[in-house]
N, C-alpha and C positions, 0 to 999 in steps of 0.2 A: 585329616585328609590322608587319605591313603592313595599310592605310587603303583602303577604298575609299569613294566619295559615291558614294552610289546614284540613278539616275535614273529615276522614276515610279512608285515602292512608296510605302510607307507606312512602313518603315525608312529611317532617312538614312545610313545608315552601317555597313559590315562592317570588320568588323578580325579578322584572321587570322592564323597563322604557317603556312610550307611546312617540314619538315625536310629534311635532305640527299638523301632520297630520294625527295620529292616528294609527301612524304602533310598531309594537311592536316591542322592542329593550332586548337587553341584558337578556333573560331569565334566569334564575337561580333554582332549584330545589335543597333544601336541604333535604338531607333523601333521600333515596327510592332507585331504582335502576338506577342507575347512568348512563350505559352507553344505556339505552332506553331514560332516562329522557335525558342526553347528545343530544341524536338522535332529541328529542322531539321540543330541545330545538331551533336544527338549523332550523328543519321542519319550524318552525313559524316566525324566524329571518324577520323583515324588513314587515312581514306580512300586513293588516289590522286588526286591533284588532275584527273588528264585521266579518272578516270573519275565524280568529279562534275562533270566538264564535259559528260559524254556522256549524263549523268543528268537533269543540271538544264535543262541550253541547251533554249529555247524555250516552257520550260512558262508559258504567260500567266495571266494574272489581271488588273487595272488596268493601262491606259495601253502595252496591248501587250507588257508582262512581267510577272514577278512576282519574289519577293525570291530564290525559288533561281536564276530566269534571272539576276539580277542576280549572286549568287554566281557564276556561271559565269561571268556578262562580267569579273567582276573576275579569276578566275583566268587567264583567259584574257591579260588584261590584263597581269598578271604574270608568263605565260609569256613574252610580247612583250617586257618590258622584260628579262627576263633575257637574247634573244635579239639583243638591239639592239645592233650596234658600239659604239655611243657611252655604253652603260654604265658604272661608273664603278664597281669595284670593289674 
């Protein structure tokens, strides 16, 4: 399961799994409004991860993002660290 802290929603927190093939599983949204984020969450269920990033990146709401942008930054996030030398696997 993977963590991310959200920055400027009104959720504080996504928690997530990626499966081997890169689809997004089990979405979680702590904070916020629940039964949008609920919605949000099945929207993506089973997804490709790069194409809720191509879905979600930039849709705003408060403080210049919103909770799917922030979905996206944390995937995105995710992608990064799988692509990092210094990964530890």
């Amino acid at each position: 399961m993977q963590t991310y802290m959200t920055k400027g929603t009104c959720s504080r927190q996504i928690l997530f799994d990626v499966t081997e093939d890169f689809k997004l599983k089990n979405v979680k949204f702590i904070g916020g409004c629940s039964g949008n984020l609920q919605a949000l969450s099945r929207l993506v269920e089973d997804k490709p991860i790069d194409e809720v990033i191509n879905t979600l990146k930039g849709i705003k709401c408060r403080s210049n993002t919103s909770c799917g942008d922030q979905l996206a930054t944390a995937l995105i996030e995710y992608k990064n660290k799988l692509n990092s030398p210094d990964l530890e696997k």
